[in-house]
C-alpha positions as CSV (number, residue, x, y, z in Angstrom):
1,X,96.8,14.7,-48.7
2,X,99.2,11.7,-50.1
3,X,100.6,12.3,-53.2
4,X,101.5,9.7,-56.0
5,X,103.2,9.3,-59.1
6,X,101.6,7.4,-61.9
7,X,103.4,6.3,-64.7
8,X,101.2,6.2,-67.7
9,X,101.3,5.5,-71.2
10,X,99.2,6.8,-73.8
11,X,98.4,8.2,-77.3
12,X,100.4,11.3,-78.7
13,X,97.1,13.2,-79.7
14,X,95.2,16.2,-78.8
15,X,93.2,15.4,-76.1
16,X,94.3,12.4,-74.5
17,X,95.9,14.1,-71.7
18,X,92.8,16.2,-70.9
19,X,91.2,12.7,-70.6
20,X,93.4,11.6,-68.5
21,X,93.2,14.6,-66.2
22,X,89.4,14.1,-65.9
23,X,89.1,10.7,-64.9
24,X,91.7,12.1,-61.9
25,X,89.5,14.8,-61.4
26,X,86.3,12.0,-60.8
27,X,87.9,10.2,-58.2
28,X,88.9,13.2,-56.4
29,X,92.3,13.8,-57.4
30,X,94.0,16.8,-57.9
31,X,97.0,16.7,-61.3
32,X,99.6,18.4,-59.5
33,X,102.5,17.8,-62.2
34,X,102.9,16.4,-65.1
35,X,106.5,14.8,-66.7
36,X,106.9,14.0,-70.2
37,X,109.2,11.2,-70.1
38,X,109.3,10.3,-74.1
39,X,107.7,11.0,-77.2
40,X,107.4,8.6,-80.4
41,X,105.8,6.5,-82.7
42,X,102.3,8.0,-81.4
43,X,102.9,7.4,-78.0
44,X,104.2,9.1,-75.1
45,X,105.1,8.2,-72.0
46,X,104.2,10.4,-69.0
47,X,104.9,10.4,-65.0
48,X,101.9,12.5,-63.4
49,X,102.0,13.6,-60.0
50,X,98.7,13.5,-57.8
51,X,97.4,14.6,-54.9
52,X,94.4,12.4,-53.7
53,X,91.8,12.8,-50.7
54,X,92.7,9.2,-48.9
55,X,95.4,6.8,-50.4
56,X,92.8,3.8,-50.6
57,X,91.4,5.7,-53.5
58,X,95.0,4.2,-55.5
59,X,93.0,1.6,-57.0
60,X,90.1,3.2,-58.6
61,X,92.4,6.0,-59.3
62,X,94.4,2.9,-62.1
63,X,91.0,1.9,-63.1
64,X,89.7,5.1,-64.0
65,X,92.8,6.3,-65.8
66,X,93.2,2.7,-67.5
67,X,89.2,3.5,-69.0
68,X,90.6,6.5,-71.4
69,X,90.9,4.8,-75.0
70,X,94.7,3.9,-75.5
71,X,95.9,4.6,-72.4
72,X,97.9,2.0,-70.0
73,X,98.9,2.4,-66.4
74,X,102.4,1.2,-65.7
75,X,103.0,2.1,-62.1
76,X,101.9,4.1,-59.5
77,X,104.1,5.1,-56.5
């Protein structure tokens, strides 16, 4: 299973992460870490690692995170 590390920005608030984690979990993704790289002004900046079935699932993977309200996608590797 190939795993990848997204880079993700999003809203310091109850809840946000647990949004995140589900949009993972609906492309088949499994959130096998999670990095909290900063915290401020309402926003935190997180590296999560993730397992997914087939790597061609990348895109919709950004997509689906990039849906949750406040959230941006900066990279995956």
């Amino acid at each position: 299973m190939p795993t990848f590390v997204v880079r993700v920005w999003m809203p310091d608030r109850p809840g946000a992460l647990g949004a995140v984690a589900s949009r993972i979990g609906s492309v088949r993704g499994d959130l096998i870490g999670i990095d909290i790289l900063e915290r401020g002004g309402g926003r935190a900046i997180d590296e999560l690692v993730v397992h997914l079935a087939d790597a061609g699932l990348v895109p919709l993977l950004a997509r689906e995170i990039a849906q949750v309200d406040g959230v941006d996608v900066e990279d995956v590797r």
